[in-house]
C-alpha positions as CSV (number, residue, x, y, z in Angstrom):
1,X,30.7,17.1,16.1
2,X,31.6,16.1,12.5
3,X,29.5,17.2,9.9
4,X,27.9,15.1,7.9
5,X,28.5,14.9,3.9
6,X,25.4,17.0,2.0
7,X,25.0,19.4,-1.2
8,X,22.8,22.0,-1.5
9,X,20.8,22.8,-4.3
10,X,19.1,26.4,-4.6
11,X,15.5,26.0,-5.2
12,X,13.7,28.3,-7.5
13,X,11.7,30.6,-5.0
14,X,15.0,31.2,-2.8
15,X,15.2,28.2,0.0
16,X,18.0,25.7,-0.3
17,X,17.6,21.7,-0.6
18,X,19.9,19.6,0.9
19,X,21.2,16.3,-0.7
20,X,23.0,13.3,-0.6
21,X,23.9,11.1,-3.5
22,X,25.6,7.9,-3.5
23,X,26.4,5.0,-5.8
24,X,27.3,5.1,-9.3
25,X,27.8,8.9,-10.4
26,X,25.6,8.3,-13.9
27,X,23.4,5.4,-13.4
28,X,19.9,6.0,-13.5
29,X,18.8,7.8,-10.6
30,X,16.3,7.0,-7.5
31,X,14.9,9.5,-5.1
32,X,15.2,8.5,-1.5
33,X,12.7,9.7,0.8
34,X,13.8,9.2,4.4
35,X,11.3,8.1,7.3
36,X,10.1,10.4,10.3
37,X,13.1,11.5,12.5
38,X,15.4,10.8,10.0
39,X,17.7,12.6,7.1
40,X,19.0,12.5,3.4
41,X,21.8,9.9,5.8
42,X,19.3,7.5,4.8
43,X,20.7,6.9,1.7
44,X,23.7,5.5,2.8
45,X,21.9,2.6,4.0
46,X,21.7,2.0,0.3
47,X,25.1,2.6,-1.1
48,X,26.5,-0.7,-1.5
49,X,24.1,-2.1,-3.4
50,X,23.5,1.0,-5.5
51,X,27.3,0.8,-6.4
52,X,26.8,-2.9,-7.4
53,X,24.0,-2.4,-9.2
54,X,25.1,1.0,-11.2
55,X,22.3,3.2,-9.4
56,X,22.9,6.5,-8.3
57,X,20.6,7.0,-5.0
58,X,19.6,10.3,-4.1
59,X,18.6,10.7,-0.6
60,X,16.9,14.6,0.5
61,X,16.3,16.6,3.8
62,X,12.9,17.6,3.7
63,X,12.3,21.4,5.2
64,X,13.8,22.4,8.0
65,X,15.3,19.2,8.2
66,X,19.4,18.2,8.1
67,X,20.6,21.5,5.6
68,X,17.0,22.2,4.0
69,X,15.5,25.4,4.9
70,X,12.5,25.4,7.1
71,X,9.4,26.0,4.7
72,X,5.1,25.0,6.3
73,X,3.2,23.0,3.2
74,X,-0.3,22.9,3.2
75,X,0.4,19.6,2.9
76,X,2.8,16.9,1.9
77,X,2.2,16.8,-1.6
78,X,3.5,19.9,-2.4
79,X,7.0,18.1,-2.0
80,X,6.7,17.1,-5.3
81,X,7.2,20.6,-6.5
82,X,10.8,20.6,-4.7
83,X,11.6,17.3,-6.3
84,X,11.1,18.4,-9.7
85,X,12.9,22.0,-9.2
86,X,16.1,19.2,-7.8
87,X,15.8,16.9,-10.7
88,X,15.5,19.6,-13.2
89,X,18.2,21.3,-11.5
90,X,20.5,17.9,-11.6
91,X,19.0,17.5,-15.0
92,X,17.7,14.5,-14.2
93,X,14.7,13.9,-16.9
94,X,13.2,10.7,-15.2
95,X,13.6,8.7,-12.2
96,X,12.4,6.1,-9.6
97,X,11.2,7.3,-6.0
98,X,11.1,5.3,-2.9
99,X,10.4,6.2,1.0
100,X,10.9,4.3,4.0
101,X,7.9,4.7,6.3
102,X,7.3,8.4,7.1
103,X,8.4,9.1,3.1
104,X,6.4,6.3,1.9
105,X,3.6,9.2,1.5
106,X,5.9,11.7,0.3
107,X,7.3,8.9,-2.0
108,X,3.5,8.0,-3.4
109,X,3.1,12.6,-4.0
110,X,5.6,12.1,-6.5
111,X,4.5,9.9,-8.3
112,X,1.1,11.3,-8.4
113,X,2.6,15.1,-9.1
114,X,5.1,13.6,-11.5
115,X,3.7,10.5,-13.4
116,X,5.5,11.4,-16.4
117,X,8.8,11.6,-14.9
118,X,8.4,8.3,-12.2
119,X,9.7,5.8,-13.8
120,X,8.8,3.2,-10.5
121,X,7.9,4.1,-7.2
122,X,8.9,1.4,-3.8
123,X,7.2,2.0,-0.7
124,X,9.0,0.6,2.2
125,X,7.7,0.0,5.6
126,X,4.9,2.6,4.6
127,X,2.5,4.8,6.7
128,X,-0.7,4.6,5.3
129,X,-3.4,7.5,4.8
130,X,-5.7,8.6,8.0
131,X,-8.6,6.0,7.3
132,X,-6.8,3.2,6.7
133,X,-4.4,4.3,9.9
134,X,-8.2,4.5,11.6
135,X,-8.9,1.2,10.8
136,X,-6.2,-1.0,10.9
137,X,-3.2,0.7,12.6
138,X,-1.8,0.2,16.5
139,X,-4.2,1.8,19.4
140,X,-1.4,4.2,19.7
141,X,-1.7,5.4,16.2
142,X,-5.0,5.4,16.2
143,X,-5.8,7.8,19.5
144,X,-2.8,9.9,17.6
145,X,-5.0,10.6,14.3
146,X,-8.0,10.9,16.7
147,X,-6.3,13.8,19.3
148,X,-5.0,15.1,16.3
149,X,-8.4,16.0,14.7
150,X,-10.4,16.6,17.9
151,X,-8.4,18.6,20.1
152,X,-6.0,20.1,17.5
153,X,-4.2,22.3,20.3
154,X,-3.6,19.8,23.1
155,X,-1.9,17.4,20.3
156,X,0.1,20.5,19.1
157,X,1.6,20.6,23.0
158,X,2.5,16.8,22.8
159,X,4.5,17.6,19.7
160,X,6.4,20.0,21.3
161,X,7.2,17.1,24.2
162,X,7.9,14.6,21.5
163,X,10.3,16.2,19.7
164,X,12.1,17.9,22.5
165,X,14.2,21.6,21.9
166,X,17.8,19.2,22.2
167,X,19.7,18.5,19.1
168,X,21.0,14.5,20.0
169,X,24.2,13.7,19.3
170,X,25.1,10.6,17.1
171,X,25.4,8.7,20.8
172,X,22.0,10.3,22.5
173,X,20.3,9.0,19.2
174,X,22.2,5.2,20.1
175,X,21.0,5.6,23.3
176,X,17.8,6.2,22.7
177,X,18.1,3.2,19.9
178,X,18.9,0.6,22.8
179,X,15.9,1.9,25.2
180,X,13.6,1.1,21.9
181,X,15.1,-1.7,20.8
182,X,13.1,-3.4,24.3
183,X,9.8,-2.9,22.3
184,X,10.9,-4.0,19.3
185,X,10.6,-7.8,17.3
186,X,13.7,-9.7,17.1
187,X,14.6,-8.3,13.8
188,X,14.4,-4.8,15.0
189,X,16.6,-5.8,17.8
190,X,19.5,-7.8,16.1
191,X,19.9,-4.5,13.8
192,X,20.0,-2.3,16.8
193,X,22.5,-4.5,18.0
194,X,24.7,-4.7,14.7
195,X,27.3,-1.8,15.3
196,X,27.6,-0.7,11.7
197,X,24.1,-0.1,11.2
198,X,23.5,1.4,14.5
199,X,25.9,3.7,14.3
200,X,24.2,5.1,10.9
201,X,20.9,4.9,11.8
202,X,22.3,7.6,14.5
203,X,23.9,9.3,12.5
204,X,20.6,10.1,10.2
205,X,18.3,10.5,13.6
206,X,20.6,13.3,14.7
207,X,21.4,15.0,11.6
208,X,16.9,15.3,11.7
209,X,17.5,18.1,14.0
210,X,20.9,19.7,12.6
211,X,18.8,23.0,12.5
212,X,16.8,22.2,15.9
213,X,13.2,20.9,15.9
214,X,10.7,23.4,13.5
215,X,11.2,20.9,10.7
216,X,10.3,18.2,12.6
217,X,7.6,19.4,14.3
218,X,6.0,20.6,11.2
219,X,6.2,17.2,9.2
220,X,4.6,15.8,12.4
221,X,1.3,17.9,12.0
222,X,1.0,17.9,8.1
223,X,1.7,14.1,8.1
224,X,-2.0,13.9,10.3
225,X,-3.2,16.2,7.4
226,X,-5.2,15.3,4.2
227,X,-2.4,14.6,1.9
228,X,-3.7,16.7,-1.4
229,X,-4.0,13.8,-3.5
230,X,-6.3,10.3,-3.3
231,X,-4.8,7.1,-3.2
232,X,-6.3,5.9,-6.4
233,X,-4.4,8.3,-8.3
234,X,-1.1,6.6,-7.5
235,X,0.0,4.7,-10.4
236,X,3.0,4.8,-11.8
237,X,4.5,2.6,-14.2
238,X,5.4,0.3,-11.5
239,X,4.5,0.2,-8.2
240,X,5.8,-1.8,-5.2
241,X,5.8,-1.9,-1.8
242,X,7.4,-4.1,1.0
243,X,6.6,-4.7,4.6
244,X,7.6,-7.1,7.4
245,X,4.9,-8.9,9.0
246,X,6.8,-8.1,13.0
247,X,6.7,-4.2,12.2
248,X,5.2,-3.2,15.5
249,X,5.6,0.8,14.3
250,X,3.3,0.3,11.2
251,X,1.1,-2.7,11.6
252,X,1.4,-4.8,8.7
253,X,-2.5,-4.9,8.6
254,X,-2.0,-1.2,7.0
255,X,0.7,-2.5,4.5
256,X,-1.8,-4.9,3.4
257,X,-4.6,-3.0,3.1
258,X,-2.1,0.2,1.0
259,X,-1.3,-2.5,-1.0
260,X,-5.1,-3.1,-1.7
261,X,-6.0,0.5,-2.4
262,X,-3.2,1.4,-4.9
263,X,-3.8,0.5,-8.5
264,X,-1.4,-2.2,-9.4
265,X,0.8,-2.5,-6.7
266,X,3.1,-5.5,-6.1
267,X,3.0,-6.3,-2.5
268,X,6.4,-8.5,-0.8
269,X,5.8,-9.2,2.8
270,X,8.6,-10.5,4.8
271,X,7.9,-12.6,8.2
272,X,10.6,-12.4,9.8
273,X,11.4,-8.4,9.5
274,X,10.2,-5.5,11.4
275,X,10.3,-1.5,10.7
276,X,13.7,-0.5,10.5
277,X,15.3,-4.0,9.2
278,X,13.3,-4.5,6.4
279,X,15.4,-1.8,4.3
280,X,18.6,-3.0,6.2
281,X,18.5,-6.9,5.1
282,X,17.0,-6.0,1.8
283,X,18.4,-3.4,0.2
284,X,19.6,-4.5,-2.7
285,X,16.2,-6.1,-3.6
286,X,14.4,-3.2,-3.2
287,X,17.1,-1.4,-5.4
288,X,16.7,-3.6,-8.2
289,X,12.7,-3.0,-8.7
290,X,13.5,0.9,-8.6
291,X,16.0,0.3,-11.9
């Protein structure tokens, strides 16, 4: 198996971060955070419009995910702390942050952790806190949150059979693309279908396990978590969030109602996308509100 192109920065109390950056080498810099199941690979979904537009795109593993050491958080807000110890490292003094689904809340810790450095903050086909999931998300994701706080053992077993042992190779991960795709809105599909952006899409699922499944487990049970910080207190100096109205994987009742709840945010909903095409077919929109 190839590996797949990363850095590594060292991280003040010992663990090591890994990175991606792509784009334009000195342009002013946005922090990628990738969805659930995903990697740093991420980024590359982004690099040709970052390269038009002079941005330099950072995309990172979260612990014990692609080449960043395994670490437990009490909860996901603490990623912030990594985030500044890479941007001071990179001496990076500010900087926009954005996350696709999954990192949508890790996205919304940073700018709550580091106002002063968060420049603009995108939320892209975002998960939404626990109430709001309670309330407006998919009966699957709603029995999740529920197991998850009732019967916190038997839900830690169905992690273990969700995210199997397996690493997936880039073509188990396509696979495994073309069996979803069936559940998925036309949108969805037509990327699925697009061999390009299959392929990379892969190619970030399977570098999610490079160091087996610990990482991904863990972000499973501390996204059902309080986050550490309330929604409210999300406002950075600008604030924006898109969502496709055919995302079947985070209803876009939840978008809508995110939207509501964060102080100043500028809501774009698409009709026509779903999940994982939103970012696809839009990146260089999204790109352009993060300059």
């Amino acid at each position: 198996m190839t590996e797949e192109p990363y850095a590594i920065a060292p991280l003040r109390d010992g663990r090591r971060l890994g990175y991606l950056q792509v784009g334009a080498a000195d342009g002013p810099v946005v922090i990628h955070c990738h969805g659930g199941g995903s990697s740093r690979l991420e980024a590359l979904f982004f690099e040709g419009a970052a390269t038009d537009l002079g941005l330099r795109v950072i995309g990172v593993d979260r612990p014990g995910i692609g080449r960043s050491d395994p670490h437990a958080y009490a909860d996901l807000a603490t990623w912030a702390d990594d985030i500044e110890d890479l941007a001071d490292q990179l001496r990076i003094d500010r900087f926009a942050v954005q996350g696709v689904s999954n990192g949508g809340p890790y996205a919304m810790a940073c700018a709550v952790r580091l106002r002063e450095r968060v420049r603009a903050c995108g939320l892209i086909s975002s998960m939404g806190p626990a109430d709001l999931i309670r309330r407006y998300g998919s009966r699957f994701m709603r029995v999740a949150f529920w197991a998850a706080r009732r019967f916190p053992k038997a839900f830690d077993r169905y992690i273990h059979a969700l995210v199997p042992d397996a690493r997936p190779t880039a073509a188990d991960a396509e696979g495994r693309m073309r069996s979803m795709a069936r559940g998925m809105p036309e949108a969805d599909r037509l990327m699925f279908e697009e061999p390009r952006l299959r392929a990379l899409l892969a190619r970030a699922f399977s570098e999610h396990r490079a160091q087996g499944v610990v990482g991904g487990r863990h972000e499973v049970r501390v996204g059902l978590r309080p986050w550490g910080f309330a929604i409210g207190d999300v406002r950075p100096e600008r604030l924006f969030l898109w969502h496709g109205e055919q995302d079947r994987i985070v209803p876009c009742k939840v978008a809508r109602a995110l939207a509501e709840a964060l102080p100043g945010c500028e809501a774009a909903y698409f009709a026509t996308e779903g999940h994982f095409s939103l970012a696809a077919n839009h990146a260089a929109e999204i790109l352009k509100h993060m300059r």
